[in-house]
VEXNUDO-725394 format. One record per residue: residue in one letter; x, y, z of N, C-alpha, C, O in turn. Coordinates in steps of 0.001 Angstrom, whole numbers. Example, Ala and Ser with C-alpha at 12.3 -4.5 7.8 and 13.67 -1.06 7.14 Angstrom:
! residues 2
> A|13190|-5690|7800|12300|-4500|7800|13200|-3300|7800|14236|-3319|8465
> S|12850|-2250|7080|13670|-1060|7140|12900|30|7870|13409|1138|8039
! end
This chain:
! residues 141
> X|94373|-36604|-88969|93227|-36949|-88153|93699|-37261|-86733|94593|-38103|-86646
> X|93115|-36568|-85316|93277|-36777|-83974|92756|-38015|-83951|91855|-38520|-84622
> X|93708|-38610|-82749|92679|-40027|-82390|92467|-39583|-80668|92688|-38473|-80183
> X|92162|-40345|-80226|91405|-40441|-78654|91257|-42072|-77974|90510|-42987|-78321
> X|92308|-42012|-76852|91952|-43163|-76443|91851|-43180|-74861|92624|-43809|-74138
> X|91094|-42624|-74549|91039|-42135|-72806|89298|-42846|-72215|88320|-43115|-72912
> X|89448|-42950|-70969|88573|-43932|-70635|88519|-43235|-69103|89547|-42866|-68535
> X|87517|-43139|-68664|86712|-42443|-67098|86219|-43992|-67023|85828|-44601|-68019
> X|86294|-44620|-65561|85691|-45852|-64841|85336|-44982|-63191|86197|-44266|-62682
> X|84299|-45150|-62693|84231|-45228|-61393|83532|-46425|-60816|82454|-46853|-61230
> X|84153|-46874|-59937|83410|-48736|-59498|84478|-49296|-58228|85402|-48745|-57629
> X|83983|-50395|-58161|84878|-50936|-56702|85231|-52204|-57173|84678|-53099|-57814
> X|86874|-51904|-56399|87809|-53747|-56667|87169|-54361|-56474|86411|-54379|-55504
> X|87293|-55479|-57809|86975|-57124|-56942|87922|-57703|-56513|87822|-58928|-56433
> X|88623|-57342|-56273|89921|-57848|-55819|90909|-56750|-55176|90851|-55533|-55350
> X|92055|-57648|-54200|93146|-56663|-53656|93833|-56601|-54684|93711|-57550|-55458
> X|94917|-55337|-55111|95331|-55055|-56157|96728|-56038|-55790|97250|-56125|-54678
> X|97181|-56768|-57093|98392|-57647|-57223|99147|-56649|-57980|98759|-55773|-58753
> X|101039|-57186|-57333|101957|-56537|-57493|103128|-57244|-58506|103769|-58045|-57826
> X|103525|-57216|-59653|104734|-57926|-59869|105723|-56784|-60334|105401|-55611|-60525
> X|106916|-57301|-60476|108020|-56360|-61017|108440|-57236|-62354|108453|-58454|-62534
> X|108766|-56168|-63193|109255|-56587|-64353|111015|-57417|-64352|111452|-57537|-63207
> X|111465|-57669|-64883|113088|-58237|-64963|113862|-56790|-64620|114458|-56680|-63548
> X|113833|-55983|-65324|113955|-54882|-65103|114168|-53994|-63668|115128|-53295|-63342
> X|113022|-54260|-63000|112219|-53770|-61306|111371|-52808|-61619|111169|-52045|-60674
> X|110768|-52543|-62640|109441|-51682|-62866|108678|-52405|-62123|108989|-53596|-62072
> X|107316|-51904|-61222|106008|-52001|-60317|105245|-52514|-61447|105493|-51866|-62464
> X|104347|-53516|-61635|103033|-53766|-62098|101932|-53752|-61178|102092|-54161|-60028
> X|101130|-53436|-61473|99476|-53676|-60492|98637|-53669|-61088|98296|-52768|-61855
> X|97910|-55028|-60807|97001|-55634|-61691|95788|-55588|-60275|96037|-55977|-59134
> X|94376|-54958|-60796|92971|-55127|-60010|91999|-55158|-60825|92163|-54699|-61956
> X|90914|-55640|-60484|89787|-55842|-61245|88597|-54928|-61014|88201|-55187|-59877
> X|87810|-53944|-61575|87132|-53134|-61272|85741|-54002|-61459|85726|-55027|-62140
> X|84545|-53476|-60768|83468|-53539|-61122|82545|-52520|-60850|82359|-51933|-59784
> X|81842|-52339|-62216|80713|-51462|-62496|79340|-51277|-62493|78831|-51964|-63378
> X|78591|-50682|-61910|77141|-51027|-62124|76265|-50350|-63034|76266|-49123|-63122
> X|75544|-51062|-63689|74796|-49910|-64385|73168|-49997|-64373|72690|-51101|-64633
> X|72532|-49227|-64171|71080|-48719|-64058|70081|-48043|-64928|69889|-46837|-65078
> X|69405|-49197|-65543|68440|-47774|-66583|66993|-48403|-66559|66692|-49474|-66031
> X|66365|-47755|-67061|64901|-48241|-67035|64527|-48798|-68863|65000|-48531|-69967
> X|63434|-49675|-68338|63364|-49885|-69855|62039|-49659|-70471|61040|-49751|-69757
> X|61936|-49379|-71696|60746|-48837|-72131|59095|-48868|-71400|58039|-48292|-71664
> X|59593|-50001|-70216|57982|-50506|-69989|58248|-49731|-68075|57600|-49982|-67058
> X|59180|-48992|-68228|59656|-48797|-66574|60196|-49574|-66059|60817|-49185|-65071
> X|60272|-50865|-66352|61159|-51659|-65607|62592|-51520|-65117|63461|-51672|-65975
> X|62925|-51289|-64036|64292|-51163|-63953|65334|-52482|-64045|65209|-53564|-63473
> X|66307|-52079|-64870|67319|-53270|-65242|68761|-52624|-64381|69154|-51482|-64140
> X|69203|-53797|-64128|70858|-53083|-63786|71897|-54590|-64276|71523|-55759|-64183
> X|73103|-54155|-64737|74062|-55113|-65064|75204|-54529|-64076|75064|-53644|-63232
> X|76519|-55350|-64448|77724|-55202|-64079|78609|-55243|-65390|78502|-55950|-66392
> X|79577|-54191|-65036|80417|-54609|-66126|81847|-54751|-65627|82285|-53867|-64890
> X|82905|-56175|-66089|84255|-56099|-65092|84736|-55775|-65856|84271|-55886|-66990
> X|86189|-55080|-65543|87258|-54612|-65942|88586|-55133|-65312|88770|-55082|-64096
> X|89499|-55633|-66178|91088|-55808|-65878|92040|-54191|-65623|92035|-53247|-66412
> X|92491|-54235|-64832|92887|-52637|-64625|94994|-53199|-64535|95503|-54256|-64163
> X|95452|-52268|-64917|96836|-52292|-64684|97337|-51023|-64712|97010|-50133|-65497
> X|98507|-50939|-63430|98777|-49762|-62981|100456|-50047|-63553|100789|-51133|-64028
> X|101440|-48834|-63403|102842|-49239|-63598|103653|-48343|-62956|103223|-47201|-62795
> X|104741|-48638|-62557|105871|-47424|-61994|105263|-46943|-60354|104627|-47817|-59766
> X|105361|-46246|-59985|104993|-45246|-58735|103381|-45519|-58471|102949|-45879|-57376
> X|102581|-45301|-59603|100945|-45377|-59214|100694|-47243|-58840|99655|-47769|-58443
> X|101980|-47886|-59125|101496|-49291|-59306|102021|-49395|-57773|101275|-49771|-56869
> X|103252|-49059|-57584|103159|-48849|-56083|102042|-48318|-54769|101650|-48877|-53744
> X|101823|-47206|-55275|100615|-46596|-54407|98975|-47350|-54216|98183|-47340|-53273
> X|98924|-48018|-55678|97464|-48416|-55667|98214|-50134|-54625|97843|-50610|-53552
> X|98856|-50393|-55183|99196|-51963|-53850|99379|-51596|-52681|99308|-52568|-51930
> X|99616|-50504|-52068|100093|-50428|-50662|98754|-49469|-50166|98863|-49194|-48971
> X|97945|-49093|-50578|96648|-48105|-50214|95187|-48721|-50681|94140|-48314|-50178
> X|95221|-49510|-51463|94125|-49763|-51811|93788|-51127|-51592|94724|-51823|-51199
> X|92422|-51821|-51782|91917|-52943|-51299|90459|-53364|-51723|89502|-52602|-51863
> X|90481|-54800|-51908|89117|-54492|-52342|88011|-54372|-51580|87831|-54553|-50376
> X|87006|-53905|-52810|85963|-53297|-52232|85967|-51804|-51941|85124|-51076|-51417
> X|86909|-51625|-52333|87599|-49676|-52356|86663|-49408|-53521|86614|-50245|-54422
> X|85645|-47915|-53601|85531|-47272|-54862|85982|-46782|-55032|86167|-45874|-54222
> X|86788|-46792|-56444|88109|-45786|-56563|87154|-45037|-58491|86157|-45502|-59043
> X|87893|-44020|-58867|87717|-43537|-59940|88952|-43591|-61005|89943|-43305|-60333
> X|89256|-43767|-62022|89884|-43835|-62728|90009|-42974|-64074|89018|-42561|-64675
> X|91143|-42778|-64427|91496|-42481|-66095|92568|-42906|-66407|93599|-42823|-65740
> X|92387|-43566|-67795|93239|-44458|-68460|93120|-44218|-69679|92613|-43191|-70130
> X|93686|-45365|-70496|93267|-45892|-71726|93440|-47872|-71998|93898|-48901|-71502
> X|92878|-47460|-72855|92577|-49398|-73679|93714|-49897|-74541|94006|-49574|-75693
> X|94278|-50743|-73736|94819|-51857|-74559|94431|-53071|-75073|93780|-53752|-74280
> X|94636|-53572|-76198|94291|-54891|-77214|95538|-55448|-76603|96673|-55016|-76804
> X|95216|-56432|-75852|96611|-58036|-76017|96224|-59013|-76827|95223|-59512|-76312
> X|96411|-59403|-77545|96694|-60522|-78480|97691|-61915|-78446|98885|-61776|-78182
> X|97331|-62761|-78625|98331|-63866|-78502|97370|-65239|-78851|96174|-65512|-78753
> X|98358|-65799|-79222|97745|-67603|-79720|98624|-68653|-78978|99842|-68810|-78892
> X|97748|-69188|-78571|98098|-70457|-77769|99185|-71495|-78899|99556|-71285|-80053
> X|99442|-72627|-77964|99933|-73694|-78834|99525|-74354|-79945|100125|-74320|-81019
> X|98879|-74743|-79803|97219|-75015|-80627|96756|-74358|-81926|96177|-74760|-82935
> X|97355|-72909|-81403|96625|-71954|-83245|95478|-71060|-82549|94993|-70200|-83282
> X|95130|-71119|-81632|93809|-70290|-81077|94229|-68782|-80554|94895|-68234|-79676
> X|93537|-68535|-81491|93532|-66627|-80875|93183|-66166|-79787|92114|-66758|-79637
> X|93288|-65631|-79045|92919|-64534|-77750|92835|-63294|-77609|93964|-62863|-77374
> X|92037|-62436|-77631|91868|-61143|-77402|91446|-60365|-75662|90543|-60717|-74903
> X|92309|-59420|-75494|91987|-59004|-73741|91945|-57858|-74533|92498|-57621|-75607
> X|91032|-57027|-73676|90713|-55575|-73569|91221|-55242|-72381|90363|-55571|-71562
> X|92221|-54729|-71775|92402|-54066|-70810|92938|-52890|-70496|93895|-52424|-71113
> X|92177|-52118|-69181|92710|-50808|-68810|93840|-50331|-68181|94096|-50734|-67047
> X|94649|-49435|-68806|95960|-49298|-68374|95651|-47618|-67672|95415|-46517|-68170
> X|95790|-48102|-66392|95604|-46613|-65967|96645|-45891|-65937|97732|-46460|-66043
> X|96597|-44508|-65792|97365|-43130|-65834|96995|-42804|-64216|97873|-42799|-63354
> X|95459|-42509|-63901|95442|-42087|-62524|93988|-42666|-61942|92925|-42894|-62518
> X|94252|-42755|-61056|93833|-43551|-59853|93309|-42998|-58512|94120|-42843|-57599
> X|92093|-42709|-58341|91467|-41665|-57509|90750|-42133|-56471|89641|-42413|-56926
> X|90802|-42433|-55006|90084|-43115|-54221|88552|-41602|-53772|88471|-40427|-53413
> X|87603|-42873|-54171|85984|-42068|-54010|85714|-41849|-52755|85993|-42689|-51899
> X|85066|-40560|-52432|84891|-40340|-51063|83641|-40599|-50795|83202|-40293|-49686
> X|82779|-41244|-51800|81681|-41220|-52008|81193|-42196|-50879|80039|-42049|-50476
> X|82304|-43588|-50114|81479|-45029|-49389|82970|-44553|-48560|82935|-45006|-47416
> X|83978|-43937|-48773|85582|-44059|-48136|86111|-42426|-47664|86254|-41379|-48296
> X|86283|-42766|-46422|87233|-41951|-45776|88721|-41945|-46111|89061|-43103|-45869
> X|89946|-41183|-46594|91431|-41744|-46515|92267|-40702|-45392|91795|-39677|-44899
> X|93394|-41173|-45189|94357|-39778|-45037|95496|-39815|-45709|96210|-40812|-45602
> X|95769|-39037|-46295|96865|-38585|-46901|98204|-38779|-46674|98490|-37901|-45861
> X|99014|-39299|-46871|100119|-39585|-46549|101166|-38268|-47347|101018|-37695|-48426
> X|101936|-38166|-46574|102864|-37315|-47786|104239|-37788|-47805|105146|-37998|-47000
> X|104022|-37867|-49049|106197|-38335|-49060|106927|-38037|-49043|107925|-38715|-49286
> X|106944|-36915|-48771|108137|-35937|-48596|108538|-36413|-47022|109649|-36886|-46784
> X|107661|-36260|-46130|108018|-36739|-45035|107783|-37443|-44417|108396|-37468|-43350
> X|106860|-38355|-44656|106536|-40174|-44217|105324|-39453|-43226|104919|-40323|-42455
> X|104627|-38168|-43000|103918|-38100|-41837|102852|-38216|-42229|102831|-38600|-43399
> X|101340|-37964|-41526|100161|-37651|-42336|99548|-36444|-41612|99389|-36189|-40419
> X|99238|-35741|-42836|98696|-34254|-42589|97552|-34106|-41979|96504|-34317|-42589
> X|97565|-33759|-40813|96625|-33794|-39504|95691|-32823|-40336|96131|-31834|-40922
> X|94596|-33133|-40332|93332|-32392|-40809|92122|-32556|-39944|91696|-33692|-39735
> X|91519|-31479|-39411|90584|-31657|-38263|90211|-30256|-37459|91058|-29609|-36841
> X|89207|-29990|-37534|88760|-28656|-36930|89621|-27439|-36688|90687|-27528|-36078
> X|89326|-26718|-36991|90575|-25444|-36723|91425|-25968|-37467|92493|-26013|-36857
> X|91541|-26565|-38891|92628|-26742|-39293|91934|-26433|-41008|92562|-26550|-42060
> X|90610|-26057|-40862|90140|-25918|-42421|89672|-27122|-42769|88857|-27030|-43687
> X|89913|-28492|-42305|90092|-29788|-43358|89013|-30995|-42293|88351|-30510|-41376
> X|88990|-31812|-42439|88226|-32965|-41544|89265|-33886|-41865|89680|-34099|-43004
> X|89796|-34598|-40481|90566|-35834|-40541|89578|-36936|-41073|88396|-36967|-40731
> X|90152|-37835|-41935|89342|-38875|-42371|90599|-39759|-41815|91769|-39422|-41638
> X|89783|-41314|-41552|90640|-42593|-41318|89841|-43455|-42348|88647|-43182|-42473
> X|90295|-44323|-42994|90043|-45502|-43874|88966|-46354|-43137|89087|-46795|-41994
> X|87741|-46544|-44081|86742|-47361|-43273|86183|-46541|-42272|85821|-47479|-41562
> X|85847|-45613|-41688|85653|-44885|-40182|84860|-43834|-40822|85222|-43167|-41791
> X|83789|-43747|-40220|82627|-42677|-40372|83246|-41878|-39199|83556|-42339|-38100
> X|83403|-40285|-39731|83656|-39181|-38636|81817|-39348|-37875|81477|-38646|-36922
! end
């Protein structure tokens, strides 16, 4: 039997994304997503909730999402779900649901970016006669 554990989020940080390193020096990045949701209810009424999410990034993407991103960014995501578990001193159980992302997609939907490339620290001039539109972060062309 296949299993499936993959997860699509699109929503905006509540938070700037936090950075730790393991003992090791592996990247962690920890941000908090939030979601909105919209439906009508039998009588037309429109309802909307939020739903938060714990997000954690690792290695290279945990780098990129701390040094590019911020909150209030809509970003898109794919991941999957982790169960943490643990009991306090006490005897008391704890359960976290959290998302461990794979990739990490800034929305062009409210955000302009530019591209950085690493190969050569420059950013790829995009702008008329070039096929592409320069975008800057925050900045309506």
């Amino acid at each position: 039997m296949s299993q499936l554990n993959q997860v699509y989020v699109l929503g905006n940080l509540t938070r700037d994304p936090e950075t730790k390193y393991t003992n090791e020096g592996v990247a962690i990045c920890e941000m908090g997503l939030a979601v909105n949701r919209k439906w009508s209810d039998r009588d037309g009424n429109e309802a909307e909730a939020v739903d938060f999410f714990n997000i954690t990034a690792w290695n290279s993407l945990a780098e990129n999402c701390a040094s590019t991103l911020k909150k209030g960014d809509r970003v898109f995501l794919n991941g999957h779900l982790n169960l943490r578990s643990w009991e306090n001193k006490e005897g008391r159980k704890y359960n976290i649901i959290n998302i461990t992302a794979d990739v990490v997609a800034v929305s062009l939907e409210f955000n302009q970016v530019k591209v950085l490339n690493k190969e050569s620290g420059d950013f790829r001039k995009k702008g008329p006669g070039k096929g592409k539109a320069d975008a800057i972060p925050g900045k309506a062309s």
